[in-house]
Residue, then its C-alpha position, 0 to 999 in steps of 0.5 A: x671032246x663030245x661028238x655033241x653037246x645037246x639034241x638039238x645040235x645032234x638033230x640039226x647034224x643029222x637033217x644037215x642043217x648044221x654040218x661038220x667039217x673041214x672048211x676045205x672040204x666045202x664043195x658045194x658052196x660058199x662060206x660067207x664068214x671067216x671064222x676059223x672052226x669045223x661047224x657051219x650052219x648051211x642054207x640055201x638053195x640045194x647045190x649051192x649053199x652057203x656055209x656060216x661058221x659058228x663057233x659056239x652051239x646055236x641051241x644050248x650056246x656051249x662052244x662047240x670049235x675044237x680050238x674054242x672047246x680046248x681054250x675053255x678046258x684050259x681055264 
C-alpha cells in the first residue's frame, strides 16, 4: 500500500494535522469516534487533541485504513 494517496494528504501528514498510527499509541489525547483505522484528523488545543478516525482520504476520498484499502483490493 502507498504510504500516500495524493499531496494534500502527504501535506497534512507532514504539518500533523492528520497523523498516522496505532489508536494505542494515542497519548496526548482523545478519540472521539470509534471507527477502527490508523489515520486520524487531529484539532485542538496543543497537548490535548482530539483524534477523528477517518477511513477514507478527506482530500482526494481514496480509502486510505489498511482494512478498507485491503477490501477494495479484493473486489
Amino acid at each position: 500500500m502507498p504510504t500516500v494517496c495524493c499531496e494534500q494528504l502527504d501535506a497534512a501528514l507532514d504539518r500533523a494535522a492528520v497523523v498516522k498510527t496505532a489508536a494505542n499509541r494515542i497519548d496526548d489525547g482523545r478519540i472521539i469516534n470509534e471507527i477502527y483505522t490508523e489515520f486520524f484528523v487531529r484539532g485542538g488545543p496543543e497537548g490535548r487533541y482530539d483524534y477523528l478516525g477517518i477511513n477514507y482520504c478527506p482530500f482526494c476520498g481514496r480509502a486510505i485504513s489498511l482494512g478498507l484499502w485491503a477490501a477494495e483490493k479484493k473486489k
